[in-house]
Structures are given as C-alpha cells and as structure tokens.
NUGU-200208 format. One record per residue (C-alpha): residue number from 1; residue in three letters; x, y, z. Coordinates in steps of 0.05 Angstrom, whole numbers, plus 32768, in hexadecimal, padded with zeros to 4 digits. Layout:
<k = NUM; r = ala; xx = X; yy = Y; zz = Z>
...
END
This chain:
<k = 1; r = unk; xx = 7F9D; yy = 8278; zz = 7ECF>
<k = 2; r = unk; xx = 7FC3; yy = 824F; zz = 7E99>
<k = 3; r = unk; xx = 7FC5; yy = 81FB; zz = 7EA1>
<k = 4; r = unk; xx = 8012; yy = 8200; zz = 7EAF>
<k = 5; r = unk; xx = 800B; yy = 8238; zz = 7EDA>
<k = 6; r = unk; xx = 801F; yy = 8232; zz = 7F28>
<k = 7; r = unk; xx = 7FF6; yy = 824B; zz = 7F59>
<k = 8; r = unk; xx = 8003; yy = 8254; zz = 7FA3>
<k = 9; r = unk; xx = 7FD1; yy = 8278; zz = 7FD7>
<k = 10; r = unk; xx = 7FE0; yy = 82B8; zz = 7FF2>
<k = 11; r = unk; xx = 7FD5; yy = 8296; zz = 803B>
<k = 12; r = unk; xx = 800A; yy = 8251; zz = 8024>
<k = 13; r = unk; xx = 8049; yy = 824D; zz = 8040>
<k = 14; r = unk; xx = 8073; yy = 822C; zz = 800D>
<k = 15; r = unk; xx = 80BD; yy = 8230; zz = 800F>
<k = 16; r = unk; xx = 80E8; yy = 8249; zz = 7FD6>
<k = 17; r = unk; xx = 8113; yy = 820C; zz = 7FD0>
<k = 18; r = unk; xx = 80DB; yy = 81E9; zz = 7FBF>
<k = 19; r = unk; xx = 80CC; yy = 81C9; zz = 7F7C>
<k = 20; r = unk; xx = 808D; yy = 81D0; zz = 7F56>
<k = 21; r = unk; xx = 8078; yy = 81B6; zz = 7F15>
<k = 22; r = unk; xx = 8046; yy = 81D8; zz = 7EE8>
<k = 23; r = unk; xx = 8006; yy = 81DD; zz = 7EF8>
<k = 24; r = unk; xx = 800C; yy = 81D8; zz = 7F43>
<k = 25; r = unk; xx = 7FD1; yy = 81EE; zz = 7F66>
<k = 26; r = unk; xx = 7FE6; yy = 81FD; zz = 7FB2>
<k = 27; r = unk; xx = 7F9B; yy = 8211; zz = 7FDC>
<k = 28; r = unk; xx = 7F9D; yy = 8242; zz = 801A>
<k = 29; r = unk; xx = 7FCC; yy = 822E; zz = 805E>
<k = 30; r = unk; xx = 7FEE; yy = 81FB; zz = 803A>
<k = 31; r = unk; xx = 8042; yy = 81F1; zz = 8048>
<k = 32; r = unk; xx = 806C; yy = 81D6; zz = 801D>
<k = 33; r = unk; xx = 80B6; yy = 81C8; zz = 8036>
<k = 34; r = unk; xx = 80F9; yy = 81D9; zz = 8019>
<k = 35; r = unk; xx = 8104; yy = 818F; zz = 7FFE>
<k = 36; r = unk; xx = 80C2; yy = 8189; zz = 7FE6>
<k = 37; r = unk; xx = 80BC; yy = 817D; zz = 7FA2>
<k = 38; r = unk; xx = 8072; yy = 8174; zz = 7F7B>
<k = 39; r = unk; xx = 805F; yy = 815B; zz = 7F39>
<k = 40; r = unk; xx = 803D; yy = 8182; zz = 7F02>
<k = 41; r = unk; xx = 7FF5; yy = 8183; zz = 7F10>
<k = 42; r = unk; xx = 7FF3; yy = 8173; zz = 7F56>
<k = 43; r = unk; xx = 7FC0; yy = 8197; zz = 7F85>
<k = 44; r = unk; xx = 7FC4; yy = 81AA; zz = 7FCC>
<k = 45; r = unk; xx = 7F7F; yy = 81B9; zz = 7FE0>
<k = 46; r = unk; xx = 7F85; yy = 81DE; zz = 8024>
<k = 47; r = unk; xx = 7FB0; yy = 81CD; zz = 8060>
<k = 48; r = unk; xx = 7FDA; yy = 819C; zz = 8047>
<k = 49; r = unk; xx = 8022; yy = 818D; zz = 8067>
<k = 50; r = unk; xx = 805A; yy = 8177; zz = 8040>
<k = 51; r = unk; xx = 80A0; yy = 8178; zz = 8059>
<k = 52; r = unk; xx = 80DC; yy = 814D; zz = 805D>
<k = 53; r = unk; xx = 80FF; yy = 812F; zz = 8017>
<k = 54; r = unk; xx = 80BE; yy = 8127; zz = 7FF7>
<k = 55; r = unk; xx = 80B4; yy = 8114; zz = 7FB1>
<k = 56; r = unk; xx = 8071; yy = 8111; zz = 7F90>
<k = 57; r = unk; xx = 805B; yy = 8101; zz = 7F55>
<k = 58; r = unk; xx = 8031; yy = 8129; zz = 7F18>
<k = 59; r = unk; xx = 7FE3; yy = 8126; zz = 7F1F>
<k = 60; r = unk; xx = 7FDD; yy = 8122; zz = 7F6C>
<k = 61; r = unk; xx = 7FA1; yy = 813E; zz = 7F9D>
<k = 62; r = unk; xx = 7FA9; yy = 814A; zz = 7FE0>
<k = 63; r = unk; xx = 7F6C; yy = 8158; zz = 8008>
<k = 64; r = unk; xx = 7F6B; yy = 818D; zz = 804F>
<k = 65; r = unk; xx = 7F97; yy = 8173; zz = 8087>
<k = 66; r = unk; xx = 7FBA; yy = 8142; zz = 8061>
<k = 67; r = unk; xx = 800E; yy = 813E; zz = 807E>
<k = 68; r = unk; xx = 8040; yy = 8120; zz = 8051>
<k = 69; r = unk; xx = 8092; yy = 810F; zz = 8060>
<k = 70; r = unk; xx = 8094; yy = 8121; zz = 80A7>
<k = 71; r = unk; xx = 80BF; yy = 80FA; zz = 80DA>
<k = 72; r = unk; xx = 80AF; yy = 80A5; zz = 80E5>
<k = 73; r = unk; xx = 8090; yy = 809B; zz = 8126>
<k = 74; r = unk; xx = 80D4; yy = 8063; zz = 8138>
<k = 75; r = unk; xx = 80F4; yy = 8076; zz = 8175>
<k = 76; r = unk; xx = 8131; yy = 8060; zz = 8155>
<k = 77; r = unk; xx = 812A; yy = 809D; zz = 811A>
<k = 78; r = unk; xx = 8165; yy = 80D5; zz = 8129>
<k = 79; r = unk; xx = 8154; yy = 8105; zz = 80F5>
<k = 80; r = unk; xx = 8177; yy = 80DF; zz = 80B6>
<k = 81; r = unk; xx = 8169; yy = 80FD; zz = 807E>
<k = 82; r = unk; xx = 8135; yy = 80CA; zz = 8060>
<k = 83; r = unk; xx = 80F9; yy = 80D1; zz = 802F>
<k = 84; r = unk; xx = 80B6; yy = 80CD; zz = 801A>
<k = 85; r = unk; xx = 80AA; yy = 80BD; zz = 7FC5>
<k = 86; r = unk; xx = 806B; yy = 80BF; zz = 7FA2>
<k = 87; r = unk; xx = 8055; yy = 80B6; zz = 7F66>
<k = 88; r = unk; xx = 801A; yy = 80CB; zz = 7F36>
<k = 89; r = unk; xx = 7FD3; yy = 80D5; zz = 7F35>
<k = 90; r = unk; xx = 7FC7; yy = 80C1; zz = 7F84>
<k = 91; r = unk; xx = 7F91; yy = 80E1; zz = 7FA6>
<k = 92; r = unk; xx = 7F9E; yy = 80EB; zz = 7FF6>
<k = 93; r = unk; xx = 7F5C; yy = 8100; zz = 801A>
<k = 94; r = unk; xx = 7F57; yy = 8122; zz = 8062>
<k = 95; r = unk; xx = 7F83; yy = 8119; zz = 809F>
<k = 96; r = unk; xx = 7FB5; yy = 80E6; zz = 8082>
<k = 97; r = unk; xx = 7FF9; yy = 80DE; zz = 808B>
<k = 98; r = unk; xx = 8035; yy = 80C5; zz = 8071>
<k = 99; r = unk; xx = 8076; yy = 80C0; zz = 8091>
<k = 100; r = unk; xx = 80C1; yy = 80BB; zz = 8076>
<k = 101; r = unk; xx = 80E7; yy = 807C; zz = 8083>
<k = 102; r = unk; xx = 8121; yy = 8061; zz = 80AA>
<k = 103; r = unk; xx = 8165; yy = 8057; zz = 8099>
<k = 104; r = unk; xx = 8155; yy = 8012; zz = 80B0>
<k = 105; r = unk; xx = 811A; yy = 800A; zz = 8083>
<k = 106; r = unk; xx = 813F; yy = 8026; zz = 8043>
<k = 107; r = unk; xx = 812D; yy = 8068; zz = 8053>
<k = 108; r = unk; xx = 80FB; yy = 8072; zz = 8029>
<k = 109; r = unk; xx = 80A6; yy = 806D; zz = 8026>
<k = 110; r = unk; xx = 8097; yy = 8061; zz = 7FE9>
<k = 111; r = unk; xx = 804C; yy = 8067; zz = 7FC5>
<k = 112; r = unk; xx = 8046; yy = 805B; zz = 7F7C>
<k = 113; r = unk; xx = 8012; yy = 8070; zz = 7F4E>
<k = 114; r = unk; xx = 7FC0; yy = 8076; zz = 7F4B>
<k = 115; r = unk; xx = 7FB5; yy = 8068; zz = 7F8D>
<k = 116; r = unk; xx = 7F78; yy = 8080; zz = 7FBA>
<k = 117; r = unk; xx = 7F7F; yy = 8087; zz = 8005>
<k = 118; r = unk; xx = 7F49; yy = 80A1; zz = 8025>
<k = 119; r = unk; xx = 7F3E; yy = 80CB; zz = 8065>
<k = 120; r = unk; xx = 7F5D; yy = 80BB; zz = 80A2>
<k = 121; r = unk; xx = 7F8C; yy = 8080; zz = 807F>
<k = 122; r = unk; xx = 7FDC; yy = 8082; zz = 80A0>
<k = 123; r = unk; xx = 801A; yy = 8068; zz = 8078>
<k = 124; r = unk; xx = 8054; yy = 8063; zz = 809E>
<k = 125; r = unk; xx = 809F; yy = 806B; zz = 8098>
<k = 126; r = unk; xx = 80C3; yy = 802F; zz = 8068>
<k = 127; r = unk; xx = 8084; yy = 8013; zz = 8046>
<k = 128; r = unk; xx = 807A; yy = 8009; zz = 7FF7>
<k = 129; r = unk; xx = 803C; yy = 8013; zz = 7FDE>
<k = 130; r = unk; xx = 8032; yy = 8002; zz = 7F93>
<k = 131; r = unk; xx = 7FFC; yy = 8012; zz = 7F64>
<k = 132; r = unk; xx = 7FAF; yy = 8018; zz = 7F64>
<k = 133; r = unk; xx = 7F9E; yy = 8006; zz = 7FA8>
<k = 134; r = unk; xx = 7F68; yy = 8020; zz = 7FD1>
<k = 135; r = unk; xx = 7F73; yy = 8036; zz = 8015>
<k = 136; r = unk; xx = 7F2D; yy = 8035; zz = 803B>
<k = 137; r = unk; xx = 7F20; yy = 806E; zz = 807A>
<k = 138; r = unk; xx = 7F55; yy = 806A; zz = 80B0>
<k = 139; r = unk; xx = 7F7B; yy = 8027; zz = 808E>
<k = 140; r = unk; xx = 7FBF; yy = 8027; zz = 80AE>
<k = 141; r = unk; xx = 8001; yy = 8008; zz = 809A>
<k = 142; r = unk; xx = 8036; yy = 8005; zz = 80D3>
<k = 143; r = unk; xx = 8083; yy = 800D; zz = 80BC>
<k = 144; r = unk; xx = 80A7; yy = 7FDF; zz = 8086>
<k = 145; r = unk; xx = 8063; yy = 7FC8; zz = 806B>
<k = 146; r = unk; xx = 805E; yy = 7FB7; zz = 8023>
<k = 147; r = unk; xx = 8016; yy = 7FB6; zz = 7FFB>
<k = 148; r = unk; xx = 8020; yy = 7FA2; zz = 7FB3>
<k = 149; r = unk; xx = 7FF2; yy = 7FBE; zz = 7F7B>
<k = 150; r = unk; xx = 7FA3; yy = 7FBD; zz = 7F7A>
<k = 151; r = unk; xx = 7F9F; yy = 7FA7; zz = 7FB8>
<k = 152; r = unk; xx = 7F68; yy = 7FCA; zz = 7FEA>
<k = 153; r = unk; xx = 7F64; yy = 7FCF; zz = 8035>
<k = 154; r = unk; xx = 7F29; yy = 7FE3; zz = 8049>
<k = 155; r = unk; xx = 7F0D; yy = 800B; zz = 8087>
<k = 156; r = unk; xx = 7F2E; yy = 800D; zz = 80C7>
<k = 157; r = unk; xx = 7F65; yy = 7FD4; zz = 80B2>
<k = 158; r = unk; xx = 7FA6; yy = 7FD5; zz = 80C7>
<k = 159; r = unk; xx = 7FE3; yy = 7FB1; zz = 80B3>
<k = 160; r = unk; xx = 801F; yy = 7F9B; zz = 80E9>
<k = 161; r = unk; xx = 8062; yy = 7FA7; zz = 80D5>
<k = 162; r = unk; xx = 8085; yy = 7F84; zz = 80A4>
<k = 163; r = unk; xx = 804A; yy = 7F60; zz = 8084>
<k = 164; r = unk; xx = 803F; yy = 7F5B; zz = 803F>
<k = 165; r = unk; xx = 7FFF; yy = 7F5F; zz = 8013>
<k = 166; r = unk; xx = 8000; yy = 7F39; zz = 7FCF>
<k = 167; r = unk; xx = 7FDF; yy = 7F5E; zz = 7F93>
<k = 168; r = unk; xx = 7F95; yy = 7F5C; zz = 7F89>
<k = 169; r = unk; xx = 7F90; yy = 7F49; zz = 7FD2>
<k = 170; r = unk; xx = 7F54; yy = 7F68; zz = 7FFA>
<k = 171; r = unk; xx = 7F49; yy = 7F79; zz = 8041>
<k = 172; r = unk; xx = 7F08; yy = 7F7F; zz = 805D>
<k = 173; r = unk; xx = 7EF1; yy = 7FB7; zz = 8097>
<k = 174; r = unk; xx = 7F18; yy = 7FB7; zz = 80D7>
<k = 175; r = unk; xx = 7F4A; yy = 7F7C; zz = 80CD>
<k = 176; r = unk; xx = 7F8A; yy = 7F79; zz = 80ED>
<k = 177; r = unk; xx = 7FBF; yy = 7F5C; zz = 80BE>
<k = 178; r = unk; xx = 7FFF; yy = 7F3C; zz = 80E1>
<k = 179; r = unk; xx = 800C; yy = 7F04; zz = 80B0>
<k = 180; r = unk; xx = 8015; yy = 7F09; zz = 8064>
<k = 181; r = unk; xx = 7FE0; yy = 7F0B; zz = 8031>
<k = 182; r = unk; xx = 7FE7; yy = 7EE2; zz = 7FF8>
<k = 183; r = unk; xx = 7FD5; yy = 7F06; zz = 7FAC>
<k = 184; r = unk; xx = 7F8C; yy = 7EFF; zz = 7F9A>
<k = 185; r = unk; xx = 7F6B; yy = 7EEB; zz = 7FDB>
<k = 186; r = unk; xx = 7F3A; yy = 7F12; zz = 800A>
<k = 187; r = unk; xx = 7F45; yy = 7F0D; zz = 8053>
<k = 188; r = unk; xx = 7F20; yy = 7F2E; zz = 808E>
<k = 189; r = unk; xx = 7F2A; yy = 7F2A; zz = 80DC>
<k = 190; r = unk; xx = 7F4D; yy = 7F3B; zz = 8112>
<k = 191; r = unk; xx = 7F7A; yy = 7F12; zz = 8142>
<k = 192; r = unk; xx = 7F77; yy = 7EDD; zz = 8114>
<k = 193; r = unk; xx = 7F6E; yy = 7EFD; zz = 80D0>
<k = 194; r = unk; xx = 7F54; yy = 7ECD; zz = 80AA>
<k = 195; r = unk; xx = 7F4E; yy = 7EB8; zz = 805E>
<k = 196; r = unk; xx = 7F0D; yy = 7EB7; zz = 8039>
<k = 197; r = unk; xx = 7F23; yy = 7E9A; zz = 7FE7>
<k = 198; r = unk; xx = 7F32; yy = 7EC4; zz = 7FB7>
<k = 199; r = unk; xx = 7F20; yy = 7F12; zz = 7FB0>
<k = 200; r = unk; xx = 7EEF; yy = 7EF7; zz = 7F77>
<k = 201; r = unk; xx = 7ED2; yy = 7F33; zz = 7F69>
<k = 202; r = unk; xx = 7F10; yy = 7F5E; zz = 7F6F>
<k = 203; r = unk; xx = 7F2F; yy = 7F30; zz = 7F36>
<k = 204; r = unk; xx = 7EF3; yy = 7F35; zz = 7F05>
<k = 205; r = unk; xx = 7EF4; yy = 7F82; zz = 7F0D>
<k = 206; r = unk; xx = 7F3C; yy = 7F89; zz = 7EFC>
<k = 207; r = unk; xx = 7F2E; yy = 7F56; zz = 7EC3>
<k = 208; r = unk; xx = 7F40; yy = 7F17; zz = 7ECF>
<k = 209; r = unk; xx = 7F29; yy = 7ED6; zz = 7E9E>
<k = 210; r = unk; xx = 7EFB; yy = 7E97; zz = 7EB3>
<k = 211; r = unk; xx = 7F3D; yy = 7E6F; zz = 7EAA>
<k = 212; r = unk; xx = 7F70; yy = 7E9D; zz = 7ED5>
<k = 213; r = unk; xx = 7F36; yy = 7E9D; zz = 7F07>
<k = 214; r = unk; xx = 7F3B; yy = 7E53; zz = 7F0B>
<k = 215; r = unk; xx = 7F85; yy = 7E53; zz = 7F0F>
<k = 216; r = unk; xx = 7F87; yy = 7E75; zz = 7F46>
<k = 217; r = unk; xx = 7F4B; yy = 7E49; zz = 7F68>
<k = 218; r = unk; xx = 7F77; yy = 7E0F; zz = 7F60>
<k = 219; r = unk; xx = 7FB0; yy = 7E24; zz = 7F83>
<k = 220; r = unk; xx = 7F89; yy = 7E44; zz = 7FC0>
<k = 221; r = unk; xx = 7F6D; yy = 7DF4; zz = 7FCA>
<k = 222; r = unk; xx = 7FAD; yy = 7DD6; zz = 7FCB>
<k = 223; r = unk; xx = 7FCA; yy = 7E17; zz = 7FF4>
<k = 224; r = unk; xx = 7F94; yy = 7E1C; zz = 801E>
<k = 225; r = unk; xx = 7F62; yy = 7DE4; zz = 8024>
<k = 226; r = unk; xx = 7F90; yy = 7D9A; zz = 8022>
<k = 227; r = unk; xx = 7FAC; yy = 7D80; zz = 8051>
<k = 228; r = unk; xx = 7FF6; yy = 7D92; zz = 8032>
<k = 229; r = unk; xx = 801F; yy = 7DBD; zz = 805A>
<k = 230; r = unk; xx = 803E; yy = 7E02; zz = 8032>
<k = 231; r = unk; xx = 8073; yy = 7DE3; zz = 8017>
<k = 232; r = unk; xx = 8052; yy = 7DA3; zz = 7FFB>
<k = 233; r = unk; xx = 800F; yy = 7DD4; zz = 7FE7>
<k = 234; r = unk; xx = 804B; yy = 7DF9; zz = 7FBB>
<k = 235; r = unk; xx = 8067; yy = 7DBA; zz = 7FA1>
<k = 236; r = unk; xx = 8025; yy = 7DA1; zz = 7F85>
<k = 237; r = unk; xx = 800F; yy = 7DE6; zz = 7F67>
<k = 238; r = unk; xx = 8054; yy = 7DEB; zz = 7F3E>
<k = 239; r = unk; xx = 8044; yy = 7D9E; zz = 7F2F>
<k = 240; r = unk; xx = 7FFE; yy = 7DA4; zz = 7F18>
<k = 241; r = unk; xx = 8000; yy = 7DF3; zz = 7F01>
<k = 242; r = unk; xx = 800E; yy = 7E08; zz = 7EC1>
<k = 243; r = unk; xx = 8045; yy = 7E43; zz = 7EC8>
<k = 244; r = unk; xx = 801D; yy = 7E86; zz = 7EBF>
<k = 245; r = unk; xx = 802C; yy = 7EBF; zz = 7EE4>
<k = 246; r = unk; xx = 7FF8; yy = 7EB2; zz = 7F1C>
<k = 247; r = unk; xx = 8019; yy = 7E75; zz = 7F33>
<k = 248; r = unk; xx = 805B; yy = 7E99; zz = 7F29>
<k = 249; r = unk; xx = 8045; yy = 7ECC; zz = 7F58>
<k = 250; r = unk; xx = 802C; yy = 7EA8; zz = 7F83>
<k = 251; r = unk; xx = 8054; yy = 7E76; zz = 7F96>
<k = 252; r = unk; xx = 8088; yy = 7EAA; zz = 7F97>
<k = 253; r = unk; xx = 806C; yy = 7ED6; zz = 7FCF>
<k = 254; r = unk; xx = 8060; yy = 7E9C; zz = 7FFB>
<k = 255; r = unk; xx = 80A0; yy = 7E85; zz = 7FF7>
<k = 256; r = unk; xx = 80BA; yy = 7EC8; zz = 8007>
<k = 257; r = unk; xx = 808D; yy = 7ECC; zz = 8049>
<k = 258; r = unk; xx = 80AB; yy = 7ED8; zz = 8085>
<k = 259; r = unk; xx = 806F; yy = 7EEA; zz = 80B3>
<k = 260; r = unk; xx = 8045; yy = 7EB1; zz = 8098>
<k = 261; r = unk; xx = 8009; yy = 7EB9; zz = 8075>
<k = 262; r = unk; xx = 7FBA; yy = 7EBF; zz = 808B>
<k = 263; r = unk; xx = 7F9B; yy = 7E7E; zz = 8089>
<k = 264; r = unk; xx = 7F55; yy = 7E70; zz = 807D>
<k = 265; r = unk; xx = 7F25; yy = 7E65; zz = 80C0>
<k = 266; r = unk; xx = 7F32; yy = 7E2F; zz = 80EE>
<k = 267; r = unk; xx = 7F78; yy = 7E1E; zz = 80CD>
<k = 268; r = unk; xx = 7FCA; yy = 7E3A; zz = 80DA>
<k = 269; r = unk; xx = 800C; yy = 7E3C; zz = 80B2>
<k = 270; r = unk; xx = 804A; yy = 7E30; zz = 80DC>
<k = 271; r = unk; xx = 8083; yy = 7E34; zz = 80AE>
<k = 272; r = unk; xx = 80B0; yy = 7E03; zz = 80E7>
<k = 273; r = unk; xx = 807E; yy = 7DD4; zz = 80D2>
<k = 274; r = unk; xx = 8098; yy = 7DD6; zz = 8084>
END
C-alpha cells in the first residue's frame, strides 16, 4: 500500500460524499458520513463514528468507539445545520465524544491542534479547545466551554458551562470547575475548587525562565494573597509589573471573567465587591 494511498475496510460504511485526503487509513465497522471530511493521514482504527459537518484535520488517530459531530445534547437544538472542526495531529482514544454546536453557541465545536484526549473524555457542543492540552480519562467539558492551549484536565474533571481555563492552567483528578481559571495556576477540588500557586512544574516543562517564573509569582501575591480586592490586585500588578506578555495575559483574562475565578482555600472573589 503506497503512503498516499486510501484505504477503507471491506466491513466500513463510508459514504461517497465523503472527503478523504491521502493516506487515510479507515479500520473495520467504521462510518463515515456524507459531510465528513478527513485530513491526509488520519486513521480510524475500528468503530469509529463520524457524522454531521465534520472537519478534521491531517495527522489524526481515532481509537475503537470513538463518535465525532453528532447532535448537542441542548434541548433547545432543532436540527440546524451546525459543526464540528478539528485540526491536526490529535489523538482521540476510546469511547469519546464530541458533539456539534448550537446556533446559540456559534455553531461550531472547535478543537485545534496536538491535542490528546484520552478514553472516556466528552467535549460538548460550542466549546473551543486550543492547542496541546491533555485531556485525562473521562474529563468532561459541558457546552460553550473554552480551554486555551497547554492546559490539562486531569481524571474525572469536569468543567460547568461557560467557564474558561487560562493557558498552562492544570486541573488535578476529580475537580469540578464552575469558576474561571486564571493562565499558569493549578487548582483542584470540588464544590469549592480551589487554587493551589502556580502550575510550577507545568511551566518549567514547557520552558519557562527563573525570571518569567518570578513574574508570574508576583502577580499571584498581589492577586491572590493581599488583602486588595481584584480590581485594586490588577491596579498594583500593572503599577509594579513590567509589561511582558504574562502580565498582559493575565490581567486580561481576569478582566474578561464573568463566572469569577477559583480562589485559593479559605478565601472568595465577588466581583459586586470591586
């Protein structure tokens, strides 16, 4: 079999509308919809669903039982044509699902590239996904959630709707996120979630410097451990912060919050009290 060749199972039902790039490698009992349309490379291993307006990307894996682009689970959904777009090099392991968005939402569920969900994990209709995260067993994002890059949520997690997490931000095992968390940090818990400092060792693997470390330890004690409230932690930090891009950032999504954000133990943001 040449590189650029497609193949396709004798037992796969793949429609002939649908779009395949070279080197597509569909495994037995697969489907493949109509508006279906894969990248070059990409490898469905053996019952995988896709269906829907789905779009993915060059480079992709998807392991047994995985079920891309079918309807949101919104009661409000009436069969609008939405969809689902991927991009490149993602690996999706066993049992996990994506679903198309909402008109509501934008109508479309987005994932970008080199991510690594792993089995079990759920992404629902309207959220954005961005690059390199890691999605640990059976992590779950409810609708209109947005995780920005190199972030990862691990085992068990889920995310309410809405929320956002800031990049480099880690989740530990069986949290329940229903405020925002801020870029950098690590939080774990449920019903509070709560903030532990930065995701230290997160930022030194992804190669962060002794100085941009410190930067960022700065702002998290005036953010998170004075006696300022939000908008007088923000004030100081543009005060006493040189302008980089991690103050940038994060004084940015803050700002932007509109659930709030996870507070460290034995402390809570009100944004009426700003």
């Amino acid at each position: 079999m040449k590189a650029d060749e497609v193949y396709i199972h004798p037992s796969a039902d793949v429609h002939p509308g649908a779009r395949l790039g070279a080197g597509v490698w569909i495994g037995p009992f697969c489907r493949v919809g109509e508006n279906v349309s894969l990248g070059p490379r990409t490898r469905l291993e053996a019952h995988v669903f896709l269906t829907g307006l789905t779009e993915v990307g060059p480079d992709c894996r998807f392991s047994p039982y995985s079920v891309i682009g079918t309807e949101p689970q919104d009661v409000s959904y009436r069969g609008e044509e939405t969809r689902v777009v991927i991009g490149g090099n993602n690996v999706f392991r066993e049992f996990l699902t994506v679903h198309r968005g909402t008109p509501k939402g934008g109508g479309v569920t987005r994932i970008g590239d080199r991510n690594y969900f792993m089995a079990y994990c759920h992404v629902a209709h309207d959220c954005r996904v961005g690059d390199e995260t890691i999605f640990t067993n059976a992590a779950t994002l409810a609708g209109h959630v947005t995780v920005e890059d190199f972030v990862v949520i691990s085992a068990f997690s889920s995310v309410h709707q809405f929320c956002r997490l800031g990049r480099y931000a880690f989740v530990g095992g069986y949290s329940v996120v229903t405020q925002d968390v801020v870029p950098f940090s690590r939080v774990v818990g449920a019903r509070p979630l709560r903030l532990f400092g930065m995701n230290i060792v997160g930022l030194r693997r992804r190669g962060f410097t002794r100085e941009r470390l410190q930067v960022i330890k700065d702002m998290f004690r005036l953010l998170f451990s004075s006696d300022l409230n939000t908008s007088q932690a923000l004030e100081r930090i543009e005060a006493e912060i040189p302008v980089c891009s991690e103050r940038e950032e994060l004084t940015a999504f803050v700002r932007a919050s509109k659930r709030g954000i996870a507070q460290k133990a034995g402390e809570t943001w009100d944004r009426e009290s700003d």
